[in-house]
N, C-alpha and C positions, 0 to 999 in steps of 0.2 A: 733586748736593750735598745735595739733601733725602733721597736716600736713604742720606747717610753720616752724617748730624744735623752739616753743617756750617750747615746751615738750617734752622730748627725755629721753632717758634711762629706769631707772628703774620706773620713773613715769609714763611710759604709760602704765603697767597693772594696775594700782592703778587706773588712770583715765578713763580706760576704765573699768574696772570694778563699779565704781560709777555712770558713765554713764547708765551702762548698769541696776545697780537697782533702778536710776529715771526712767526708760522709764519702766520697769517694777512696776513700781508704789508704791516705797516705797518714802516714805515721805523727810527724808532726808539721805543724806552721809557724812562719814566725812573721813577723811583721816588724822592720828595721828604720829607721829613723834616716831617709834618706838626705838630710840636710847636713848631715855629720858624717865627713868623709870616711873616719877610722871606724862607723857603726859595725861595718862586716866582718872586721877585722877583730875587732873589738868582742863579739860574738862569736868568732869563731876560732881565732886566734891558740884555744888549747889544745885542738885536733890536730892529730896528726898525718901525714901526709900518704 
């Protein structure tokens, strides 16, 4: 997707950085909306402590 410009700018260290910690074998990635204060929360808010 980056090399078709469905990705472009500031999303492709984001993306590639997620890429790069599935292939390194982490479980999951997420990528959070850092302009919106309550995103983390917002996301992760049903887990328990």
């Amino acid at each position: 997707m980056i090399e078709s410009g469905t990705i472009t700018g500031g999303m492709i260290p984001k993306v590639k950085a997620c890429i790069q910690a599935l292939e390194e074998r982490c479980k999951k990635a997420h990528m959070l909306d850092g302009r919106t204060p309550t995103a983390f929360f917002l996301k992760y808010s049903h887990l328990k402590a």
